[in-house]
C-alpha positions as CSV (number, residue, x, y, z in Angstrom):
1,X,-12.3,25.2,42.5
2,X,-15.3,23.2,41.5
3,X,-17.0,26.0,40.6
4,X,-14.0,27.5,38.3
5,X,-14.3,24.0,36.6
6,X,-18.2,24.1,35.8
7,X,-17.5,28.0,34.8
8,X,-14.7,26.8,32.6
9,X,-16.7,24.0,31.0
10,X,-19.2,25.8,30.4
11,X,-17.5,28.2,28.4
12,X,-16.0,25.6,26.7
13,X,-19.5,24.0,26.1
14,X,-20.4,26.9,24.6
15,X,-18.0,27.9,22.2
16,X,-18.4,24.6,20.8
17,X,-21.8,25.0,20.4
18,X,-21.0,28.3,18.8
19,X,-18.3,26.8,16.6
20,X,-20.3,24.1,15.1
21,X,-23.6,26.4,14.2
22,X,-20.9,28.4,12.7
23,X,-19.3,25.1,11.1
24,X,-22.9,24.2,9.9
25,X,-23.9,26.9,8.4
26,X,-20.8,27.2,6.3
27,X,-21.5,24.2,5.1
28,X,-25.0,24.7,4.3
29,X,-23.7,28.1,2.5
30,X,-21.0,26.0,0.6
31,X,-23.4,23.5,-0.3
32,X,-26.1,26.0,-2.0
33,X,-23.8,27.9,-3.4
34,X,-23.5,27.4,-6.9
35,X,-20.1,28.7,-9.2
36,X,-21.5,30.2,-12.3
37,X,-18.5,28.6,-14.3
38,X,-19.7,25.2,-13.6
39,X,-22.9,25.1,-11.6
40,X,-24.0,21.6,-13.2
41,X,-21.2,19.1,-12.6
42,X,-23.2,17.8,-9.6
43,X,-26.3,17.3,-11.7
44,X,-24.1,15.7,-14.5
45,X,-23.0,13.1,-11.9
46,X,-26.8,12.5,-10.1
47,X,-28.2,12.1,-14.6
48,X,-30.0,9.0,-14.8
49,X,-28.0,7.7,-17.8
50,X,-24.8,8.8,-16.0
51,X,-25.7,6.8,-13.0
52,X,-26.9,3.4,-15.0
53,X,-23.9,3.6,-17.0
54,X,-21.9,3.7,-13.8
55,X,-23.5,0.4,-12.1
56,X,-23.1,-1.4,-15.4
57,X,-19.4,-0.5,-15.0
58,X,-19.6,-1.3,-11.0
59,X,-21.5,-4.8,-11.8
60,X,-19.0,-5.9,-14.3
61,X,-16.2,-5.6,-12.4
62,X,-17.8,-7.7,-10.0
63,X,-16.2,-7.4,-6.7
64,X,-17.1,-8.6,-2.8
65,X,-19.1,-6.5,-0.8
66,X,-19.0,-3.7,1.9
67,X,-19.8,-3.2,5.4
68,X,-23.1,-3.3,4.5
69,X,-23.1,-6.8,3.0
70,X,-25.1,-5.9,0.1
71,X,-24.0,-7.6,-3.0
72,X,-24.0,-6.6,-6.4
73,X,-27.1,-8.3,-7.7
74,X,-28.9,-6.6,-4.7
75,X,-28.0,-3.0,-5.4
76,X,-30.3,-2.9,-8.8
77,X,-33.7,-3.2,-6.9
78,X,-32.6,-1.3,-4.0
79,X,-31.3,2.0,-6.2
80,X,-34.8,1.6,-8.1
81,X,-36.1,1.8,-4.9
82,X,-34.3,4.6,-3.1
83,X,-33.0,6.3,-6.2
84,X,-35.0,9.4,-6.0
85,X,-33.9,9.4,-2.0
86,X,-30.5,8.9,-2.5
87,X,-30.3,11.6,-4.7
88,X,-32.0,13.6,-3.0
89,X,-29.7,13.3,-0.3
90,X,-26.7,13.9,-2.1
91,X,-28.8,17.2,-3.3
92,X,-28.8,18.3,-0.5
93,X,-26.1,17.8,1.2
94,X,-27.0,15.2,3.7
95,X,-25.6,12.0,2.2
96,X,-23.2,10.2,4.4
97,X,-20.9,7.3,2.8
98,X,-20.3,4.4,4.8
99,X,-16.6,3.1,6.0
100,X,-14.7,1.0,3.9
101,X,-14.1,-2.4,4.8
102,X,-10.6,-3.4,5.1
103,X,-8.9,-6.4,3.0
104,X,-5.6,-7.3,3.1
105,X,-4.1,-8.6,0.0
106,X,-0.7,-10.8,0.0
107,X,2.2,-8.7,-1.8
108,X,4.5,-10.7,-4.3
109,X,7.3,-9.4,-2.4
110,X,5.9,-9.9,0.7
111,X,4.4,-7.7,3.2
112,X,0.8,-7.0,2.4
113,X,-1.6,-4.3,0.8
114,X,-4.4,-3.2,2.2
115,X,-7.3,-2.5,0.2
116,X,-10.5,-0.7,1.5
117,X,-13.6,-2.3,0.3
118,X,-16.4,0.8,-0.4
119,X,-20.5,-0.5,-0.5
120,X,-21.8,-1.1,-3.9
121,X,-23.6,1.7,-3.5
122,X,-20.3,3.9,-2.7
123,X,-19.1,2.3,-5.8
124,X,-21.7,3.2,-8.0
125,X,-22.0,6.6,-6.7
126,X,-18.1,7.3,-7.0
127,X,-18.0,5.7,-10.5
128,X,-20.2,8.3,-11.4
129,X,-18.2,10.9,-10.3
130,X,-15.0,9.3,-12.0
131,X,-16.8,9.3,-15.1
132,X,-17.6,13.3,-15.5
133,X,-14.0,13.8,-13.9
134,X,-12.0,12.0,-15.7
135,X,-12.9,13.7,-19.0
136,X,-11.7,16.8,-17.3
137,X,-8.5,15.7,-16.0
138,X,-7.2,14.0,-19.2
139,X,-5.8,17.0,-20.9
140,X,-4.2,18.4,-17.9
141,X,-2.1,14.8,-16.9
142,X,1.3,15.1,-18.2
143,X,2.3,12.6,-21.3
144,X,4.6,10.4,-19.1
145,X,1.9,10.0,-16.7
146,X,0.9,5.8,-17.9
147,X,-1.3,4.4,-14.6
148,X,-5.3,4.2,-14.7
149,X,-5.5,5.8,-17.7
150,X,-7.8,5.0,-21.0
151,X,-5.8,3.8,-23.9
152,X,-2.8,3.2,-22.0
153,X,-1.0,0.8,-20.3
154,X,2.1,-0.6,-18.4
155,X,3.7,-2.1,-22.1
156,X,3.7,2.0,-23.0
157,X,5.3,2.7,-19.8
158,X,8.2,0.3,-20.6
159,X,8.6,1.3,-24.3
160,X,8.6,4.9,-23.4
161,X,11.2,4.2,-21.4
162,X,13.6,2.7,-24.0
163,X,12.4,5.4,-26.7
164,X,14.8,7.7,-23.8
165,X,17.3,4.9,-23.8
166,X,17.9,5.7,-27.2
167,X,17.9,9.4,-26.9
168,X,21.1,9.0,-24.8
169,X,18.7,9.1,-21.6
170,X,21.1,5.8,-19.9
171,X,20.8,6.6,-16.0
172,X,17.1,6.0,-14.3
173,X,16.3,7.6,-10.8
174,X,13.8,4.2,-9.5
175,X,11.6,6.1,-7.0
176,X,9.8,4.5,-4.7
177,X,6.8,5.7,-2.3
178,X,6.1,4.7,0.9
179,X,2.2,3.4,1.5
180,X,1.5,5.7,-1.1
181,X,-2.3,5.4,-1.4
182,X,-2.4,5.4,2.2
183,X,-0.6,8.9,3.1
184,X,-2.4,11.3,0.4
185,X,-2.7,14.5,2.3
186,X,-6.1,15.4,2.3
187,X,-5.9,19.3,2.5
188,X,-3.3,18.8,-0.2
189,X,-5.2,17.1,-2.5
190,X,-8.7,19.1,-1.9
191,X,-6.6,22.3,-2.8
192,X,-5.3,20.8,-6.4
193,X,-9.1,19.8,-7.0
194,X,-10.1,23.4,-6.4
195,X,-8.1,24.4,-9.3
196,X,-10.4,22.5,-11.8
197,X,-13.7,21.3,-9.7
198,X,-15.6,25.1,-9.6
199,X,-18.7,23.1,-7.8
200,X,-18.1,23.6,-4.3
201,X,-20.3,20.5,-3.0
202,X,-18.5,18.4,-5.7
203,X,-15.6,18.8,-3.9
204,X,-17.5,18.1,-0.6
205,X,-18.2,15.0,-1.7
206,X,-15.1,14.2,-2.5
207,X,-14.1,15.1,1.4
208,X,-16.6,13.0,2.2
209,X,-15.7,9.7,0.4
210,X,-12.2,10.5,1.6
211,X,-12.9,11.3,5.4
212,X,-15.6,8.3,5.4
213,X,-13.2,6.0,7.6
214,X,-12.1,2.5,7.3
215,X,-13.9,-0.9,9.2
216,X,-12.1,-3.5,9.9
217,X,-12.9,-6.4,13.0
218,X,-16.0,-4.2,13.3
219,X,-14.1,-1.5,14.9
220,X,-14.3,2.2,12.4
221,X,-10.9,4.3,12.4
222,X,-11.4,7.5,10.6
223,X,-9.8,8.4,7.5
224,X,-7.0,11.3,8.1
225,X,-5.3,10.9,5.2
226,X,-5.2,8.7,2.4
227,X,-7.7,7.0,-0.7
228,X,-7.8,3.6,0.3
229,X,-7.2,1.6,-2.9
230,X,-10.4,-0.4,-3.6
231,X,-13.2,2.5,-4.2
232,X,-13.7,3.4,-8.0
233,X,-12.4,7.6,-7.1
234,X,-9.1,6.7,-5.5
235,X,-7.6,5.6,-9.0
236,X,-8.0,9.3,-10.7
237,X,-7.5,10.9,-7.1
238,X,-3.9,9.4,-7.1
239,X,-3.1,10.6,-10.6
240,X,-4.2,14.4,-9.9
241,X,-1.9,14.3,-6.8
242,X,1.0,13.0,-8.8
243,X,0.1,15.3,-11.0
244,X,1.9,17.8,-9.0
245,X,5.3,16.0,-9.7
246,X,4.5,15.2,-13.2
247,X,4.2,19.1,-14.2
248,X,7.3,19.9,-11.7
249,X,9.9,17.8,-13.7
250,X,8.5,18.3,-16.9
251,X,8.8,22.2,-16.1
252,X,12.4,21.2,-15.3
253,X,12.6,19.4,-18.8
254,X,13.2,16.3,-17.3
255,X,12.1,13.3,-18.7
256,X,9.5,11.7,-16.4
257,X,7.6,8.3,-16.7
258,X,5.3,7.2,-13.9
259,X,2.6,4.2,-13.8
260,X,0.5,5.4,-10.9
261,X,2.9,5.2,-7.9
262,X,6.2,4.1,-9.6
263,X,8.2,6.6,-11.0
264,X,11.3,6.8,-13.0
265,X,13.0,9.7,-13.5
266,X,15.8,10.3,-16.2
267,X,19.2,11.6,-16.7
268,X,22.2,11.3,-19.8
269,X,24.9,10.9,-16.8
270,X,25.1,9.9,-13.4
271,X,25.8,12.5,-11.2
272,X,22.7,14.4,-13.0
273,X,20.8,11.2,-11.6
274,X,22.4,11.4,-8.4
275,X,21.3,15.3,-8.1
276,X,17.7,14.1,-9.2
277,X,17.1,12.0,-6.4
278,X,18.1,14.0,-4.2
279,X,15.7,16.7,-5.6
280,X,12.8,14.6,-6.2
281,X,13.0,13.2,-2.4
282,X,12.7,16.3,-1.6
283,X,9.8,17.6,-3.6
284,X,8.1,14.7,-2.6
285,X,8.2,14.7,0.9
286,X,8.6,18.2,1.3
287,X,5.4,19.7,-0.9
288,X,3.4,16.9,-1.5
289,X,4.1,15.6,2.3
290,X,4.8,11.7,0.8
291,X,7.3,8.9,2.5
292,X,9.9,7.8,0.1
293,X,11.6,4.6,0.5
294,X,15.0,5.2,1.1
295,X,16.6,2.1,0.5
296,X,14.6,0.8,-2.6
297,X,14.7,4.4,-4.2
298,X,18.3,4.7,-6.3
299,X,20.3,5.5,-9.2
300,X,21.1,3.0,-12.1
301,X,21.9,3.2,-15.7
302,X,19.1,1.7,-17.7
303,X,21.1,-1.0,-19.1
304,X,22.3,-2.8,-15.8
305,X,19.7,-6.0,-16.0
306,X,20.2,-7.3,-13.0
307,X,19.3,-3.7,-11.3
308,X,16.7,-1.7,-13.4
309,X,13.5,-3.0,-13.5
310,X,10.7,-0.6,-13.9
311,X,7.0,-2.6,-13.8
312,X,8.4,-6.0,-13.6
313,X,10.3,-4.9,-16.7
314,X,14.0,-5.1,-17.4
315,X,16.0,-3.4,-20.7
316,X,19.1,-4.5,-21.8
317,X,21.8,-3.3,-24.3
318,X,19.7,-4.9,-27.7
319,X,16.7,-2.6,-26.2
320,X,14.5,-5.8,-25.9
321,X,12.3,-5.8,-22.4
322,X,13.0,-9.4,-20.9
């Protein structure tokens, strides 16, 4: 029996072995390989310019810490220091970012959110990515899509919502997700990146940043799923998964505003609303593998005060927010 086991361990030993030289060089491959349709975006994010102008951003948004401890004011003469080996790195493929440190923030309504705090240098180097993606994303994001976006804002959500009002658009679908930040399917979401990111190790470092894991009481959990909120990339990566639902009901020619993670969906009658919620559930657990909230996601008409609120936002029959 004994020597069965040590046979059969063995084996097992060695198709591992096998499986990650196979594993490694795949990734080496990926990693050289350049698409001739957009072999530079990497380069883009690692220019000098790029980078200052993305710890000018990181400094003035302040912010606490990492893991690391390292504070804003002591990440300028460390990247002058290490630049040219941190990019390098990154180059090369051998760049590993560091575990986010967990924060808990009190929610208004109770409970609590949990926010993953990245290092400073995590946030510079994903601010630079944000800042040669986000140009490429904005003229594929749909035009009820409001959240984390540049020239717009929650006020636009609200009045966007009334401009339907007015169109005869009285019943709202209020859909509401479940940890949403927290259960982004990472497959999922690497898949809809494919579709515009043509650099191959761009989208590795993406993986990364996402798979990186989260600290907290010094004890690191990795990262399955989810972009913990908190890290300059999880802001646009929410909006391109979204993205997916935004394109799906305006293909449907149904009226769709969203402000990151709340959505309202709507409908000139209520049993069109009632059948929207039951399709949108579905879509969004069902292909995009979210949790919806079951008993704060409903139908309403528009006009009932004291039960549609979108955004801290309520509409009433004169069409005036209060």
């Amino acid at each position: 029996m004994d020597a069965e086991n040590n046979e059969s361990c063995s084996q097992r030993d060695s198709a591992e072995r096998k499986g990650y030289v196979r594993a490694h060089r795949s990734f080496n491959r990926i990693w050289k390989e350049r698409d001739s349709a957009q072999p530079e975006l990497l380069e883009k994010i690692l220019d000098r310019d790029n980078l200052n102008r993305a710890y000018k951003r990181v400094k003035a948004n302040k912010g606490a810490p990492g893991i690391d401890g390292m504070t804003i004011e002591a990440a300028l003469p460390y990247s002058r220091e290490n630049q040219k080996e941190l990019i390098g790195k990154i180059h090369r493929g051998k760049y590993t970012p560091s575990p986010v440190r967990r924060v808990e923030i009190p929610k208004p309504d109770g409970g609590v959110r949990k926010l993953g705090i990245p290092t400073v240098i995590d946030r510079i180097i994903q601010q630079a990515m944000a800042q040669q993606l986000v140009p490429m994303y904005e003229p594929v994001f749909a035009d009820g899509s409001y959240g984390y976006r540049p020239g717009r804002s929650a006020k636009d959500a609200i009045q966007k919502v009334k401009e339907y009002a007015e169109q005869g658009y009285t019943y709202a679908v209020v859909l509401d997700l479940s940890k949403y930040f927290d259960t982004i399917n990472h497959t999922i979401l690497l898949n809809i990146l494919r579709r515009n990111i043509r650099d191959e190790r761009v989208i590795q470092m993406i993986k990364r940043y996402l798979k990186s894991g989260v600290m907290e009481d010094s004890v690191v959990t990795k990262t399955e799923e989810g972009s913990p909120q908190g890290g300059n990339l999880s802001p646009l990566l929410a909006n391109i998964y979204l993205n997916e639902f935004d394109q799906e009901y305006k293909k449907r020619g149904v009226p769709c505003i969203r402000y990151a993670d709340d959505i309202v969906l709507l409908a000139k009658s209520k049993r069109a609303s009632e059948r929207l919620l039951e399709s949108s559930i579905k879509y969004l657990e069902g292909t995009l593998k979210l949790t919806v909230n079951r008993e704060k996601s409903r139908t309403v008409s528009v006009f009932a005060i004291r039960n549609f609120k979108f955004l801290g936002f309520a509409l009433g029959r004169n069409g005036k927010g209060i």
